[in-house]
C-alpha positions as CSV (number, residue, x, y, z in Angstrom):
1,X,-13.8,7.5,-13.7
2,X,-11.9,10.3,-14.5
3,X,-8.9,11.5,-16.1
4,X,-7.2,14.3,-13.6
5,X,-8.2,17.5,-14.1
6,X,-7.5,21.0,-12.5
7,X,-10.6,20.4,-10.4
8,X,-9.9,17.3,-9.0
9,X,-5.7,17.9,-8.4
10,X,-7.0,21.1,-6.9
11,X,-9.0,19.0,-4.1
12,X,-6.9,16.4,-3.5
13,X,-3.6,19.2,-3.3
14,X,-5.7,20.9,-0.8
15,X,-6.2,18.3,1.5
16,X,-2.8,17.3,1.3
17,X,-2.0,20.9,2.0
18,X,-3.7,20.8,5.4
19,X,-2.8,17.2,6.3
20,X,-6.1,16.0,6.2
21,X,-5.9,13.2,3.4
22,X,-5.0,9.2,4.2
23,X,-2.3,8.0,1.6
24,X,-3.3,4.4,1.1
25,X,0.4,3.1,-0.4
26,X,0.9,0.0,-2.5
27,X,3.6,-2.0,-3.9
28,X,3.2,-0.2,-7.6
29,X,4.7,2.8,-5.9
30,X,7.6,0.9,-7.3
31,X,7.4,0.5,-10.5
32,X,10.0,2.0,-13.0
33,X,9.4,5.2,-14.8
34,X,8.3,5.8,-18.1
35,X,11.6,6.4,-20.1
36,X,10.0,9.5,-21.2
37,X,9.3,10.7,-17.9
38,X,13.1,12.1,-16.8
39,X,12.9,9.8,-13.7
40,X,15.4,7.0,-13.1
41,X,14.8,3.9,-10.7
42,X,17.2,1.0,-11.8
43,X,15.5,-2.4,-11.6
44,X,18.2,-3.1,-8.9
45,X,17.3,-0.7,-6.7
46,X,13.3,-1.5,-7.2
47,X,11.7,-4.3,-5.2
48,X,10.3,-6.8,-7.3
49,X,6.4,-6.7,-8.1
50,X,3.8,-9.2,-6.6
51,X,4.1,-11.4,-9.8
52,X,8.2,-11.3,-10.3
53,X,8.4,-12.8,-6.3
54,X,6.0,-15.1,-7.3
55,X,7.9,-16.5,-10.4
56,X,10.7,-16.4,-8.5
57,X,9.5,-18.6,-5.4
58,X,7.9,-20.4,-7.7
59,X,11.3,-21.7,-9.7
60,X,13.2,-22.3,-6.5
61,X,10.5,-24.2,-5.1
62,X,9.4,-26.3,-8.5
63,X,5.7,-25.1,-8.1
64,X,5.5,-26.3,-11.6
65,X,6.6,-29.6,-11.2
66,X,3.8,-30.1,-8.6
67,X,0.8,-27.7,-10.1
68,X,1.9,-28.2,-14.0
69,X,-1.8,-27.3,-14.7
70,X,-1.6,-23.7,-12.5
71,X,0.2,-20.6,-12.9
72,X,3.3,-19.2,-11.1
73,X,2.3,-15.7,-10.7
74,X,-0.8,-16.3,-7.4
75,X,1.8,-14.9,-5.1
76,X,-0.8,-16.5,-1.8
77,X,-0.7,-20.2,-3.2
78,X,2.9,-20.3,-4.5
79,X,4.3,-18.4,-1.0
80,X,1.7,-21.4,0.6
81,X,3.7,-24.0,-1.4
82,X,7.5,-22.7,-0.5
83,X,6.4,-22.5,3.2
84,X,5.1,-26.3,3.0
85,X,8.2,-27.3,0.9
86,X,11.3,-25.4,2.4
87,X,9.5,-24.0,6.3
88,X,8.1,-20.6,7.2
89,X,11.8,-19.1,8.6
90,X,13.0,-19.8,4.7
91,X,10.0,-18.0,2.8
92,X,10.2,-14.8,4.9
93,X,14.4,-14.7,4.8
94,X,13.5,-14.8,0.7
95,X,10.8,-12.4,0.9
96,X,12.8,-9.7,2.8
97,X,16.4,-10.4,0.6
98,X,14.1,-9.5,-2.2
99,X,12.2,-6.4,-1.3
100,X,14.7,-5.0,1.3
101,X,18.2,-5.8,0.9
102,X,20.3,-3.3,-1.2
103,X,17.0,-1.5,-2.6
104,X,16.3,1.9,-2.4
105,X,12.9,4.3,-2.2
106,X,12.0,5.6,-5.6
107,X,11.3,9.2,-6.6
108,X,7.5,8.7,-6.0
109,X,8.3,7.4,-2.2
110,X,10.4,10.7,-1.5
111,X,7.8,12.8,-3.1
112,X,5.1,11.5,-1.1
113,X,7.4,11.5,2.0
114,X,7.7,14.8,1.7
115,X,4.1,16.5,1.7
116,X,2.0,15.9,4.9
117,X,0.5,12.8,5.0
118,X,-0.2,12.2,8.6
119,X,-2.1,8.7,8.2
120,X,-0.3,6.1,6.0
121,X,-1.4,2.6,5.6
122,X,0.4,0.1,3.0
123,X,0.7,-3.4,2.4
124,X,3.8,-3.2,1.6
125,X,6.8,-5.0,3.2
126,X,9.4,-3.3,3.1
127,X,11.1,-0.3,4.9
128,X,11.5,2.1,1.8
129,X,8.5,4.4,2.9
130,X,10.1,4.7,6.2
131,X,13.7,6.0,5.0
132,X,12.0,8.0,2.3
133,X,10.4,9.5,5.7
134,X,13.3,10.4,7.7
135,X,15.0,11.7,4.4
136,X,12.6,14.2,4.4
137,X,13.5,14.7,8.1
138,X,10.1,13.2,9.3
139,X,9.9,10.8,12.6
140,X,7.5,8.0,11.4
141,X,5.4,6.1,14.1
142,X,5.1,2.5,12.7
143,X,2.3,-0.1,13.8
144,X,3.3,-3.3,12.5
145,X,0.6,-6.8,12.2
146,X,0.7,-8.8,15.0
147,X,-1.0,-12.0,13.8
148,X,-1.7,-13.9,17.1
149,X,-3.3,-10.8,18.3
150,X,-2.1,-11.5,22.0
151,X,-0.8,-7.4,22.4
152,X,-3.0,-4.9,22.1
153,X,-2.5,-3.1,18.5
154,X,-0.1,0.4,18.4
155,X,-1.9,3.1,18.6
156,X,-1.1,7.1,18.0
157,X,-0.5,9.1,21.0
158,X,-2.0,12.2,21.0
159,X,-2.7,14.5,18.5
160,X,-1.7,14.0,14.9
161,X,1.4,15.6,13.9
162,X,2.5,15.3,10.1
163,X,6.4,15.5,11.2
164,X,5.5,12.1,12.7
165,X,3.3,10.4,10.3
166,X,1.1,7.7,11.7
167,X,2.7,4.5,9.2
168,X,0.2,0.9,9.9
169,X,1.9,-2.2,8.0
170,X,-1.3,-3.8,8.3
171,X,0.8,-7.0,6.4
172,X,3.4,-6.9,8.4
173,X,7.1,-5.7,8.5
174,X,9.8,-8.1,6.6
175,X,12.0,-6.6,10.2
176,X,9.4,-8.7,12.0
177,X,9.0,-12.3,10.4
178,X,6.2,-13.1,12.6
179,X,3.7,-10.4,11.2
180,X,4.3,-10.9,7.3
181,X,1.0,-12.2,5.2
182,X,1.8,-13.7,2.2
183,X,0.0,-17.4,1.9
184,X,-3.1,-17.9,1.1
185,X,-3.9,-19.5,5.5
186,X,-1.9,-15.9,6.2
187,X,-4.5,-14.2,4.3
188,X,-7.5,-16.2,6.1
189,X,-6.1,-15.4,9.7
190,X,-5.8,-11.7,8.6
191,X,-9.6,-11.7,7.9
192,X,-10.2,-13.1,11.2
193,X,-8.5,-11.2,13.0
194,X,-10.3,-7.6,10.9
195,X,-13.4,-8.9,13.7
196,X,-10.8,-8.4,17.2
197,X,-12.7,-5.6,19.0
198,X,-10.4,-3.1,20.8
199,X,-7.8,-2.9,21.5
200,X,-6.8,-5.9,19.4
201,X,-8.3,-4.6,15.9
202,X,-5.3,-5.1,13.6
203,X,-6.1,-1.7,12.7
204,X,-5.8,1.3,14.7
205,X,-8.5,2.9,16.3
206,X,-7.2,6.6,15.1
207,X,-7.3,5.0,11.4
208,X,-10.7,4.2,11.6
209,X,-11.6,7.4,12.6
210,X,-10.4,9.1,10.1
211,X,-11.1,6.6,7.3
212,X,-15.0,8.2,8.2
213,X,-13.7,12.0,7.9
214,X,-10.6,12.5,5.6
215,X,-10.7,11.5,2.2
216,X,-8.3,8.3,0.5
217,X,-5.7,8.2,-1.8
218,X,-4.4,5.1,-3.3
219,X,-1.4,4.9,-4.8
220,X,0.5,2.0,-6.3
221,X,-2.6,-0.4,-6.4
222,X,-4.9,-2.3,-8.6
223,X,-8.5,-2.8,-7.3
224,X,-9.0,-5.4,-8.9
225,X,-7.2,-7.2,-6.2
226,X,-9.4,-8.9,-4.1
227,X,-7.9,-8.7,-0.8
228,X,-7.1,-5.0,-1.5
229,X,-11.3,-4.6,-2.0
230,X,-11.8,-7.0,0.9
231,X,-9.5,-4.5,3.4
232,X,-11.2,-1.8,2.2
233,X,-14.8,-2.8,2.5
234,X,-14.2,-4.2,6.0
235,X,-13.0,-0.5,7.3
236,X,-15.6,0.7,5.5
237,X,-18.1,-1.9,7.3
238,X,-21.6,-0.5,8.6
239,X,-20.6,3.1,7.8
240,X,-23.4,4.5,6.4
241,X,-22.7,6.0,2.5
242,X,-23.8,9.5,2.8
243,X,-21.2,10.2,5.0
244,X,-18.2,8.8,3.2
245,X,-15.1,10.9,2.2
246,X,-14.2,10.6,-1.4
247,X,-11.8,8.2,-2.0
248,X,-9.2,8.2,-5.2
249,X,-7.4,5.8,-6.6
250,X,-4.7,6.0,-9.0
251,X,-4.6,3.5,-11.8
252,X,-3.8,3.6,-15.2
253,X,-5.9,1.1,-16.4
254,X,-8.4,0.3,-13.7
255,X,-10.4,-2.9,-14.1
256,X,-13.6,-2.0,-16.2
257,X,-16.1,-4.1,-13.8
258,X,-14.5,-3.0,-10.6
259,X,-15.0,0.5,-12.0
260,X,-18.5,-0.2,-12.5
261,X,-19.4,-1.8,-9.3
262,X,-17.3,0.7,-7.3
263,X,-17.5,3.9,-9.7
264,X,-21.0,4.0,-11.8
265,X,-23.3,1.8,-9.3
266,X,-22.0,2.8,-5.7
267,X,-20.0,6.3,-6.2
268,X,-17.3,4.1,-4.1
269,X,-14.1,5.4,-5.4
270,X,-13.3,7.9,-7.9
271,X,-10.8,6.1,-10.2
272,X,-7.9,8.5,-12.0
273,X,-6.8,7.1,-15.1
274,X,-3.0,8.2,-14.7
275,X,0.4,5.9,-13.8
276,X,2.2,7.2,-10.5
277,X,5.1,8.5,-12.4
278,X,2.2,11.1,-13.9
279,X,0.2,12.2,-11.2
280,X,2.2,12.0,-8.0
281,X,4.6,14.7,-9.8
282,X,1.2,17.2,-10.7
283,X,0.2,16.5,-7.3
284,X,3.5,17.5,-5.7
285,X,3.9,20.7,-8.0
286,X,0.4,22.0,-7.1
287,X,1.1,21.0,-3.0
288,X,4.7,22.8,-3.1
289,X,4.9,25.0,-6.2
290,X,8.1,23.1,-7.3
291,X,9.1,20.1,-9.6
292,X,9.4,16.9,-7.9
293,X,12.9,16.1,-7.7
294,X,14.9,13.5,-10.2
295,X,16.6,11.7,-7.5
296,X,15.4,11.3,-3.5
């Protein structure tokens, strides 16, 4: 575990530089700024965090009520709950009202849109990334989940090209209601489906590729999610260790037994002990030689 140095910006900036790093995005790409910082993102413009949707499907479904003994904020069993209460077509119609109507990318998303990232993969639902990408003039090609599996997976054509980043919604696309996985069964059929051989894989062939040669960076997540660890260790599946790519992830207070396991025992992931609004601003300053911008 580290705290960013010269060293260690200087690496990552360099593979950003050439387009040869995977930007692995998550949903704390969104949280607010510091008030320090100089950056602005109103909370209306912000899709809510993991927890927040939670409380709120919670309250509307009275999860409470019926679980008085468990907490509101296990986004997979409340989301499980509203779906078995209200139907499917009304937990994805709140899902998307929340995280994509009337919101806005943040600074962090325009950033990272901006520097050449040709691989993306997120988890994230919503469509920010993708308007943060044509912003910044860029052409993304978008491989959304298809949970029956019954069409073969999107694939890149050709050769890599950074103007048209390679973007996998490997939990679907709030655009298409059919692919989103939220509940706890959603989760379960995901895993299956990580087994499809080709070319049904849920994720692309070209990602897999790469995820052997070009090095990982996380942003906006928490390893200490356990179906973040669980995607990652099935890519990562029967690749032999002394020819992984470093991997980074960003966190600002990474678990301390997840760092263990993954850090001091198998030389996983190097954690960097820094929140987004810190490092994604030194890491587009050394890529570009300029200040990240105040507003997208």
């Amino acid at each position: 575990m580290t705290q960013i140095d010269e060293t260690t910006l200087k690496t990552i900036a360099d593979k950003v530089t050439k387009g040869e790093c995977i930007l692995f995005l998550g949903a704390g790409a969104h949280y607010p700024p510091p008030e320090a910082s100089g950056y602005a993102y109103p909370e209306a413009l912000r899709p809510p965090l993991g927890s927040a949707l939670s409380r709120s499907l919670a309250t509307e479904c009275e999860f409470e009520k019926a679980f008085p003994k468990e907490g509101v904020t296990n986004l997979q069993r409340v989301s499980l709950f509203y779906e078995v209460k209200k139907n499917r077509q009304n937990l994805v119609k709140k899902v998307s009202d929340a995280v994509f109507m009337g919101k806005r990318p943040s600074p962090i998303l325009c950033a990272l849109a901006r520097l050449k990232f040709p691989l993306v993969i997120t988890t994230n639902y919503d469509q920010l990334f993708e308007s943060a990408l044509q912003s910044a003039g860029k052409t993304p090609l978008v491989s959304i989940y298809n949970k029956t599996g019954d069409q073969p997976t999107r694939d890149y054509p050709g050769n890599l090209d950074p103007n048209q980043p390679f973007v996998v919604k490997v939990h679907g696309d709030v655009q298409s209601p059919e692919s989103i996985v939220i509940t706890d069964e959603d989760y379960i059929q995901f895993v299956l489906r990580m087994s499809d051989k080709e070319p049904f894989n849920p994720v692309p062939l070209t990602f897999r590729f790469f995820f052997t040669k070009w090095p990982t960076l996380f942003v906006g997540y928490s390893l200490l999610d356990y179906n973040l660890r669980l995607l990652f260790k099935t890519l990562r599946w029967k690749i032999d260790p002394s020819i992984f790519p470093d991997t980074y992830s960003v966190d600002i207070a990474p678990d301390p037994l997840i760092v263990d396991v993954y850090y001091n025992r198998q030389r996983y992931i190097n954690f960097i002990t820094q929140d987004v609004w810190t490092f994604v601003p030194s890491l587009y300053q050394m890529v570009t030689g300029e200040e990240m911008p105040k507003q997208c």
